[in-house]
PDB file of N, CA, C and O in Angstrom:
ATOM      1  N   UNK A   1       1.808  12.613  -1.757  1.00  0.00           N
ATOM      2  CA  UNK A   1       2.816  11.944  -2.571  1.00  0.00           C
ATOM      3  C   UNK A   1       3.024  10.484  -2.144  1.00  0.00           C
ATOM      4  O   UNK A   1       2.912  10.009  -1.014  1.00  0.00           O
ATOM      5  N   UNK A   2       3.396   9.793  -3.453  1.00  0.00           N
ATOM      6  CA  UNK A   2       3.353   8.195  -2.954  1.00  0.00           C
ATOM      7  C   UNK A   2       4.365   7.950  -2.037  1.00  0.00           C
ATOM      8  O   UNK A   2       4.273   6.854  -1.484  1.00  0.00           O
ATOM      9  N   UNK A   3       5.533   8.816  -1.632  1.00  0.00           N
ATOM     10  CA  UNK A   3       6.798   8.426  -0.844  1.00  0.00           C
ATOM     11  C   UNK A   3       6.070   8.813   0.471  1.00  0.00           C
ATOM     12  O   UNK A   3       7.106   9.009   1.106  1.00  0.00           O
ATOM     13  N   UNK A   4       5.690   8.914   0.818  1.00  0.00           N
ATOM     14  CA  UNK A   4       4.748  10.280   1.596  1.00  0.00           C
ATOM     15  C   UNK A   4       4.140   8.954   2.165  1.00  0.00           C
ATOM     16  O   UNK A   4       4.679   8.450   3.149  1.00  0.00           O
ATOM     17  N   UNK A   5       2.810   8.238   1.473  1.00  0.00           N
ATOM     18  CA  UNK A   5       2.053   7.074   1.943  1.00  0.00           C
ATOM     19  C   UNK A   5       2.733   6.219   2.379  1.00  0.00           C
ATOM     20  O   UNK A   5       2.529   5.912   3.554  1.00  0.00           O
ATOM     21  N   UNK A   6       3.785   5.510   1.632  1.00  0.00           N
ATOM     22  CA  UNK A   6       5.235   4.529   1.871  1.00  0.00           C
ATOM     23  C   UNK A   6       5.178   4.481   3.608  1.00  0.00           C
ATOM     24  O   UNK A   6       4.777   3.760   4.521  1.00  0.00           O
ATOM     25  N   UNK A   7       6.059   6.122   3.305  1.00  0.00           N
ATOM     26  CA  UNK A   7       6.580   5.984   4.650  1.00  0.00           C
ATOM     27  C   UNK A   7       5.635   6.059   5.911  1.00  0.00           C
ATOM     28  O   UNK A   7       6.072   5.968   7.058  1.00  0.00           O
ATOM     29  N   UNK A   8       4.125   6.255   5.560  1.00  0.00           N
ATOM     30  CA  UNK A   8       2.967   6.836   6.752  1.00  0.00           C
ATOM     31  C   UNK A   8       2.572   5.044   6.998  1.00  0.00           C
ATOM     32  O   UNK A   8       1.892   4.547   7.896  1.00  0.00           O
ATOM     33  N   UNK A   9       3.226   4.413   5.935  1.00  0.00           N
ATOM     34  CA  UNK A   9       2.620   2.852   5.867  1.00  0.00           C
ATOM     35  C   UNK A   9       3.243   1.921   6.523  1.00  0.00           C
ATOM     36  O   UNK A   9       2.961   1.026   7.319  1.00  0.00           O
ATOM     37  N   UNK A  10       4.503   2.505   5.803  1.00  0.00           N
ATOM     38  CA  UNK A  10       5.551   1.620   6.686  1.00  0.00           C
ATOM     39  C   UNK A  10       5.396   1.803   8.682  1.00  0.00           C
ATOM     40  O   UNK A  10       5.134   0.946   9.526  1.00  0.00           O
ATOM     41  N   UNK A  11       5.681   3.210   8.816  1.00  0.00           N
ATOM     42  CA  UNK A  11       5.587   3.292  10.465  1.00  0.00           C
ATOM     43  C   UNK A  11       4.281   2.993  11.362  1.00  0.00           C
ATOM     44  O   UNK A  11       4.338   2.987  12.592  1.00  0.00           O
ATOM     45  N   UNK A  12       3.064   2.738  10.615  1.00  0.00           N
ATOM     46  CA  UNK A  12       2.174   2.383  10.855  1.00  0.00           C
ATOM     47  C   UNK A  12       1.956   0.855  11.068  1.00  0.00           C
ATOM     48  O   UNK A  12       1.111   0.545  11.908  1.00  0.00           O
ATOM     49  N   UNK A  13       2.578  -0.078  10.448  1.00  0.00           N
ATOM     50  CA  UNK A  13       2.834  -1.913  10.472  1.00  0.00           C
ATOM     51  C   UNK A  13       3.535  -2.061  11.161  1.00  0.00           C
ATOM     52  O   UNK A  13       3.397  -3.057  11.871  1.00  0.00           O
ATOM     53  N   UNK A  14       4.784  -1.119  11.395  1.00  0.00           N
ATOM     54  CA  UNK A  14       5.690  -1.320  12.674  1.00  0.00           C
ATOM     55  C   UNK A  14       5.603  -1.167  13.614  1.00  0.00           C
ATOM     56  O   UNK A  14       6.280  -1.914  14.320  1.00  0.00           O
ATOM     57  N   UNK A  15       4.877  -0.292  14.201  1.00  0.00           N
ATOM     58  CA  UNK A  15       4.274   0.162  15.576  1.00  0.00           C
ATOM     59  C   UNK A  15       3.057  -0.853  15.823  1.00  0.00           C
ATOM     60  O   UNK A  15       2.791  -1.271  16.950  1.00  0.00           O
ATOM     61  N   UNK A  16       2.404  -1.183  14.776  1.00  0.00           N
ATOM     62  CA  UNK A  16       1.308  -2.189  14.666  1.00  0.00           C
ATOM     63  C   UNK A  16       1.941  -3.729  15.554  1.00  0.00           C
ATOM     64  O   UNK A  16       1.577  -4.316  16.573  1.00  0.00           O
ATOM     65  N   UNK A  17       2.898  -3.920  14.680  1.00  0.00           N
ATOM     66  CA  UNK A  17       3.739  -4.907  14.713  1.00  0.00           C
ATOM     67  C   UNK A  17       4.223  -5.109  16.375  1.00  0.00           C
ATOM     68  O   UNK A  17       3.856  -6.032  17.102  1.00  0.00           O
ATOM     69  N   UNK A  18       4.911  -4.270  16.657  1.00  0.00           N
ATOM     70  CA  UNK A  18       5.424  -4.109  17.666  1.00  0.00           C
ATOM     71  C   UNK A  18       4.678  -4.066  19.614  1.00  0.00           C
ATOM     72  O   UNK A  18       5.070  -4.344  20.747  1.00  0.00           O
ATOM     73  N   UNK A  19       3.462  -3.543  18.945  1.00  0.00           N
ATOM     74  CA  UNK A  19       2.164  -3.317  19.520  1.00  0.00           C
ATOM     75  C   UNK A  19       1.583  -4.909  19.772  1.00  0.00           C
ATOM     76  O   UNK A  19       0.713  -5.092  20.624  1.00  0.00           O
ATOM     77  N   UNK A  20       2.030  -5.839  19.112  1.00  0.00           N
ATOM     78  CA  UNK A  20       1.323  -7.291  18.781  1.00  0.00           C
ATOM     79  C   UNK A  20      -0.791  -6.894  18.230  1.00  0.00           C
ATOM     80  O   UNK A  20      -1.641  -7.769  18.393  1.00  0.00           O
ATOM     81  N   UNK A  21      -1.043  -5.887  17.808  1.00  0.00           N
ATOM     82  CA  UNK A  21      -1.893  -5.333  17.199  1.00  0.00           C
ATOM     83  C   UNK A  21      -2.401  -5.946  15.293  1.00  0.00           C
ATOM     84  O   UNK A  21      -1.922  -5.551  14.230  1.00  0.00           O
ATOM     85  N   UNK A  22      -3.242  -6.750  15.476  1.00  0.00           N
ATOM     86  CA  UNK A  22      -3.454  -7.196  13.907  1.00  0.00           C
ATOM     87  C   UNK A  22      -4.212  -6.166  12.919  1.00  0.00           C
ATOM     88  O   UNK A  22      -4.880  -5.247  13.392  1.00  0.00           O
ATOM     89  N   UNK A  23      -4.113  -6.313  11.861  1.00  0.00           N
ATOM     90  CA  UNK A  23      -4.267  -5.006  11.125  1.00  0.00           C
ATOM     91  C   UNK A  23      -5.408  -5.627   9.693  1.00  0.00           C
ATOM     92  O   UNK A  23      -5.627  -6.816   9.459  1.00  0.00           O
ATOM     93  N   UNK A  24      -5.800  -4.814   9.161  1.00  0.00           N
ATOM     94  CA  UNK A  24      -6.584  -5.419   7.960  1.00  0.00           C
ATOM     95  C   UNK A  24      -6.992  -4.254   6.785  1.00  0.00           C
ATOM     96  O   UNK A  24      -7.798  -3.344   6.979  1.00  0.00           O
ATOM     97  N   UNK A  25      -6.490  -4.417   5.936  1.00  0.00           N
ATOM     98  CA  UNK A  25      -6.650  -3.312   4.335  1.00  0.00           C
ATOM     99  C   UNK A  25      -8.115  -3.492   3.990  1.00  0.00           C
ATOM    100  O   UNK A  25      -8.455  -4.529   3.421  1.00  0.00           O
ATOM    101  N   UNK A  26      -8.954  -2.614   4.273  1.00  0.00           N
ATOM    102  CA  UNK A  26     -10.194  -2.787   3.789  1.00  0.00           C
ATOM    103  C   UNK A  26     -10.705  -2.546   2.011  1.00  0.00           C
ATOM    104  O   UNK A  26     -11.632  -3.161   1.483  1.00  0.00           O
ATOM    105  N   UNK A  27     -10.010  -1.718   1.466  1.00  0.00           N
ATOM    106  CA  UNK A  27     -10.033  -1.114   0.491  1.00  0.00           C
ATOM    107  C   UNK A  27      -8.894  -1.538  -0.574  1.00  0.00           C
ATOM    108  O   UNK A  27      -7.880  -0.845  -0.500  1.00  0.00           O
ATOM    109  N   UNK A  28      -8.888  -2.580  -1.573  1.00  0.00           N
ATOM    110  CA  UNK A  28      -7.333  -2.753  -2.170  1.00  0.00           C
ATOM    111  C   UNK A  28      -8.022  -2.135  -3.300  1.00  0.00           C
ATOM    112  O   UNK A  28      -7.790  -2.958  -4.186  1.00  0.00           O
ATOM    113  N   UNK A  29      -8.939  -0.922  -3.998  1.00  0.00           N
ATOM    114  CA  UNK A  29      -9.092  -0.368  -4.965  1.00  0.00           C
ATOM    115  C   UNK A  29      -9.457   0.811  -4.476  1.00  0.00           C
ATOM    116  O   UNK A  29     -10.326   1.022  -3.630  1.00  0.00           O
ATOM    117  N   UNK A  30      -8.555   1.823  -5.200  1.00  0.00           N
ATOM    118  CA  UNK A  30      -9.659   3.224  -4.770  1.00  0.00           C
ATOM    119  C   UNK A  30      -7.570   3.827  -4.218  1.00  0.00           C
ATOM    120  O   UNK A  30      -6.418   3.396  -4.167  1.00  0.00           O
ATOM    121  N   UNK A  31      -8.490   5.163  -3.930  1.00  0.00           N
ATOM    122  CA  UNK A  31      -7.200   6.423  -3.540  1.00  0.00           C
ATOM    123  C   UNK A  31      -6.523   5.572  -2.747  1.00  0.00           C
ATOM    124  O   UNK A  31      -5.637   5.077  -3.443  1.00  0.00           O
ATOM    125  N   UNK A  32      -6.491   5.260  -1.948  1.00  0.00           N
ATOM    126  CA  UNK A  32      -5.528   4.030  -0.703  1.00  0.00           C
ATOM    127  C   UNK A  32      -5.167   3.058  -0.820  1.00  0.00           C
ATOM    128  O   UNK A  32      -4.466   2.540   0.049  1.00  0.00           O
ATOM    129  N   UNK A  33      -5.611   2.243  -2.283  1.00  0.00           N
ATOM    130  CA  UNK A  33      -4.942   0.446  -2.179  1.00  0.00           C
ATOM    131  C   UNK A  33      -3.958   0.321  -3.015  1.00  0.00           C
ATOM    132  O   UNK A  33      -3.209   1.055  -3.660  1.00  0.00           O
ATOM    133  N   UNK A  34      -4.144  -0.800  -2.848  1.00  0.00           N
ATOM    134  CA  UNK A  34      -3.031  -1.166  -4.268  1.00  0.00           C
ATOM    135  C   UNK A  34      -3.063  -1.272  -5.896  1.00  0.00           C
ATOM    136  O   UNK A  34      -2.169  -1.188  -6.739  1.00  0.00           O
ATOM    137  N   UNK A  35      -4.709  -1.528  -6.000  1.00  0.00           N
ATOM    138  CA  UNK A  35      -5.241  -1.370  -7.090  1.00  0.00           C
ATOM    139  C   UNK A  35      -5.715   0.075  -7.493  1.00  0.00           C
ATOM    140  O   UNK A  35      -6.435   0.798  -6.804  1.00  0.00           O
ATOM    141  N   UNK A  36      -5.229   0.348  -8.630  1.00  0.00           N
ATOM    142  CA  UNK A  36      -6.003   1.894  -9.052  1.00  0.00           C
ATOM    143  C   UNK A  36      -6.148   3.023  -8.204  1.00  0.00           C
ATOM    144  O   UNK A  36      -7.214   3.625  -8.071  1.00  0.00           O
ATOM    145  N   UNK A  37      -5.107   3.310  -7.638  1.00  0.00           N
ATOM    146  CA  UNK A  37      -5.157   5.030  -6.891  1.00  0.00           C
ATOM    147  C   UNK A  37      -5.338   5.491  -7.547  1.00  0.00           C
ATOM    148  O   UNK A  37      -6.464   5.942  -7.339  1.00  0.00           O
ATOM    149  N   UNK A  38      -4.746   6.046  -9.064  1.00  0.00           N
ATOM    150  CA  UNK A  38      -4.798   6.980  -9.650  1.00  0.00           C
ATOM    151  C   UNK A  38      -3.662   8.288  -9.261  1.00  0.00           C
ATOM    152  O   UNK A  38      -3.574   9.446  -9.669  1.00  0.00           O
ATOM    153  N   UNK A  39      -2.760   7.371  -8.140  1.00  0.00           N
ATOM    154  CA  UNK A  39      -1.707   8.560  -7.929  1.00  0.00           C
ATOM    155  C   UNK A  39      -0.843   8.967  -9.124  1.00  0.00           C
ATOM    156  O   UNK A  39      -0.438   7.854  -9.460  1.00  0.00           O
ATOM    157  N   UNK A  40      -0.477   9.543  -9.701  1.00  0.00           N
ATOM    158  CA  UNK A  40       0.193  10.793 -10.580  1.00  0.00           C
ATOM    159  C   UNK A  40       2.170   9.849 -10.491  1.00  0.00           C
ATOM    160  O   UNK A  40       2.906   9.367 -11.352  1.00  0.00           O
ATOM    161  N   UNK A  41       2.247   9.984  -9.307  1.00  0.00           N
ATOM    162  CA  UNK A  41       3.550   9.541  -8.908  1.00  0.00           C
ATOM    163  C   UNK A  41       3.911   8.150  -8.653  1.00  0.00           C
ATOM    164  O   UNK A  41       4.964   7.966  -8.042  1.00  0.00           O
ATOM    165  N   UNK A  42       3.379   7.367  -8.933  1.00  0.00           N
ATOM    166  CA  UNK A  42       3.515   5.908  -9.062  1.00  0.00           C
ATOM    167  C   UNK A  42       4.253   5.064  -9.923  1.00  0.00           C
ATOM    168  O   UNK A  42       4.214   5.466 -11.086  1.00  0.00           O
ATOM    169  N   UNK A  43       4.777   4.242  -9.789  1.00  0.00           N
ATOM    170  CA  UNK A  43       5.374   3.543 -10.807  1.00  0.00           C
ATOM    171  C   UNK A  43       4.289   1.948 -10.831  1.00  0.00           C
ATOM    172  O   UNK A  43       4.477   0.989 -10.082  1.00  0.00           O
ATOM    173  N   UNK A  44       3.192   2.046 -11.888  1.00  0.00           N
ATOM    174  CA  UNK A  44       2.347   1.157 -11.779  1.00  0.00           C
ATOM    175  C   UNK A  44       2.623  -0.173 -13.122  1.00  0.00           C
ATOM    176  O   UNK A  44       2.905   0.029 -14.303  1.00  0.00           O
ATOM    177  N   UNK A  45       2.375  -1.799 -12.261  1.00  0.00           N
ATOM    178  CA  UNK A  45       2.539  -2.410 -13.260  1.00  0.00           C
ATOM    179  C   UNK A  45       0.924  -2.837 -13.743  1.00  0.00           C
ATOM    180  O   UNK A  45       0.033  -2.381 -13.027  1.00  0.00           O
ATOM    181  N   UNK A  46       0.550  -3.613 -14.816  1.00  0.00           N
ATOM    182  CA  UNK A  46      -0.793  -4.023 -15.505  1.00  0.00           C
ATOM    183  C   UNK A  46      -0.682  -5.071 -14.397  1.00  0.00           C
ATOM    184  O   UNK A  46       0.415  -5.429 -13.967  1.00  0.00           O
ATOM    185  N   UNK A  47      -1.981  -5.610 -13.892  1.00  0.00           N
ATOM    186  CA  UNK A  47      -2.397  -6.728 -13.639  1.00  0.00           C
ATOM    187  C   UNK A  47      -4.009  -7.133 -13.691  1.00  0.00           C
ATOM    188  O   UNK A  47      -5.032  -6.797 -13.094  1.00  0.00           O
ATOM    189  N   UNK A  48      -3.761  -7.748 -14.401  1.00  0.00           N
ATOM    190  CA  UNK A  48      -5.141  -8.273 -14.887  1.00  0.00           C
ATOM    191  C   UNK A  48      -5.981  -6.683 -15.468  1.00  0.00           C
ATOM    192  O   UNK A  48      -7.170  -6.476 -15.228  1.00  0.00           O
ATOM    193  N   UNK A  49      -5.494  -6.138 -15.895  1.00  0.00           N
ATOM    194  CA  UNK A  49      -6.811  -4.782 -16.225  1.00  0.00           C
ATOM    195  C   UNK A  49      -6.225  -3.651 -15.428  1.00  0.00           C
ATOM    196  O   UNK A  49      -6.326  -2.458 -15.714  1.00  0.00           O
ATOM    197  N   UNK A  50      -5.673  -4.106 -14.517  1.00  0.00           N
ATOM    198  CA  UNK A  50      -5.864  -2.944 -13.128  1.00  0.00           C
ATOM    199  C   UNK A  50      -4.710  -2.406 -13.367  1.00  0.00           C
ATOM    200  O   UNK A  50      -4.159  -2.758 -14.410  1.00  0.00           O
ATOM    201  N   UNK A  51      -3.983  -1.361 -12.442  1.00  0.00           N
ATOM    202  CA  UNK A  51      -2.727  -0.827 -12.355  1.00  0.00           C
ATOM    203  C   UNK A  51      -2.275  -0.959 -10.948  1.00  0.00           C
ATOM    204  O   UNK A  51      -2.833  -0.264 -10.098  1.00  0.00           O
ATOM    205  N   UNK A  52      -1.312  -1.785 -10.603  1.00  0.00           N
ATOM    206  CA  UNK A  52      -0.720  -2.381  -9.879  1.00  0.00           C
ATOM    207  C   UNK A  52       0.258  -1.762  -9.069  1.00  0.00           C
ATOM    208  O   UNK A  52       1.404  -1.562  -9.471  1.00  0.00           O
ATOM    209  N   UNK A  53      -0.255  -1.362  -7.632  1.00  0.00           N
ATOM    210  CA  UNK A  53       0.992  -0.249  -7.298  1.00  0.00           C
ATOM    211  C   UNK A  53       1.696  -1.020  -6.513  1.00  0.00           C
ATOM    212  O   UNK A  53       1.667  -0.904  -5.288  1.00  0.00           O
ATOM    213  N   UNK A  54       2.675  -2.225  -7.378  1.00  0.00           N
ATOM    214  CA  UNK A  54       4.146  -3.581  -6.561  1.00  0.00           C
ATOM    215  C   UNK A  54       4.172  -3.068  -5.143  1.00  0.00           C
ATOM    216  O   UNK A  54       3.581  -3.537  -4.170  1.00  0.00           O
ATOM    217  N   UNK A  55       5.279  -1.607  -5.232  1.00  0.00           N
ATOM    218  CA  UNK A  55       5.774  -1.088  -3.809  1.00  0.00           C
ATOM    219  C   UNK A  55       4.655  -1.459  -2.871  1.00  0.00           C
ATOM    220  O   UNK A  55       4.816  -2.300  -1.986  1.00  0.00           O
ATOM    221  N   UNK A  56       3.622  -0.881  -3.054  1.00  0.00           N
ATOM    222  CA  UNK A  56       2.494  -1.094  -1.823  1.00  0.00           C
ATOM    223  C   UNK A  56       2.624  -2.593  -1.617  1.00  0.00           C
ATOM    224  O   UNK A  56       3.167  -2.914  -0.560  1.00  0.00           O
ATOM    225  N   UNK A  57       2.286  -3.436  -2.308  1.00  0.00           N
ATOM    226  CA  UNK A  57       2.132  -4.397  -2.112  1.00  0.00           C
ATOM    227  C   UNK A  57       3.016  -5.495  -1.821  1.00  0.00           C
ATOM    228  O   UNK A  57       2.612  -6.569  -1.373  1.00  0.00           O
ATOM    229  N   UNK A  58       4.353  -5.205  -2.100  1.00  0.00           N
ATOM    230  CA  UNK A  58       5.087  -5.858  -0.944  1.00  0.00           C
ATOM    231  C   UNK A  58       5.701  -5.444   0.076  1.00  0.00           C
ATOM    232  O   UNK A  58       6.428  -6.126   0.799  1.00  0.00           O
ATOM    233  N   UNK A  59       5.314  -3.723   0.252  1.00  0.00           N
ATOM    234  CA  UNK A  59       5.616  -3.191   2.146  1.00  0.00           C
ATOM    235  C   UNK A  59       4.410  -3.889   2.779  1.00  0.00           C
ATOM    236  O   UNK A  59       4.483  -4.033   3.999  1.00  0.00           O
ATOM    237  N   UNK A  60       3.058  -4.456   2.022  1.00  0.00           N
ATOM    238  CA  UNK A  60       1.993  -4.888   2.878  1.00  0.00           C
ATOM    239  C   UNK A  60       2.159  -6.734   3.205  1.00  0.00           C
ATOM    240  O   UNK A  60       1.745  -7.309   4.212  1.00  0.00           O
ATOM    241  N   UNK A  61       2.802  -7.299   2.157  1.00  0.00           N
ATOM    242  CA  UNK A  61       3.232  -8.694   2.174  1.00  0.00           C
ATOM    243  C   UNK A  61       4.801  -8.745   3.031  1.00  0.00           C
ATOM    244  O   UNK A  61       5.488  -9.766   3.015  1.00  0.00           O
ATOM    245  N   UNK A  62       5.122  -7.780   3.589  1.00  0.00           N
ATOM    246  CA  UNK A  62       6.512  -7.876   3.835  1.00  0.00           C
ATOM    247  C   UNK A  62       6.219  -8.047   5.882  1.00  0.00           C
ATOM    248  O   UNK A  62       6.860  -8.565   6.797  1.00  0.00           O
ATOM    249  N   UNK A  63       4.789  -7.210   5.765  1.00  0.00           N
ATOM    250  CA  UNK A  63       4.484  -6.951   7.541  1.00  0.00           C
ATOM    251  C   UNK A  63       3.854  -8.398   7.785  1.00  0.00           C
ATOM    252  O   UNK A  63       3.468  -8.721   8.908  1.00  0.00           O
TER     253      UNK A  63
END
């Protein structure tokens, strides 16, 4: 579930964070990014073609 990833995402940048540990999204399309999961439970906006999963993308612009 997408609340599910959120929160596995969030505690993961913070400990990252905290760690002084740099981090890097290899994948922004596909089951894991921000572009086009295809999760069921998403609230997705259009961008450019794609489906845009916002939340992800500003817990990832926020670390």
């Amino acid at each position: 579930p997408h609340g599910v990833v959120m929160a596995w995402m969030r505690d993961c940048l913070a400990n990252w964070k905290e760690a002084g540990w740099g981090w890097a999204l290899w994948n922004l399309r596909g089951s894991f990014g921000v572009l086009d999961s295809e999760r069921a439970d998403v609230r997705y906006e259009d961008w450019r073609g794609h489906k845009l999963d916002r939340a992800m993308l500003e817990l990832l612009k926020a670390s």
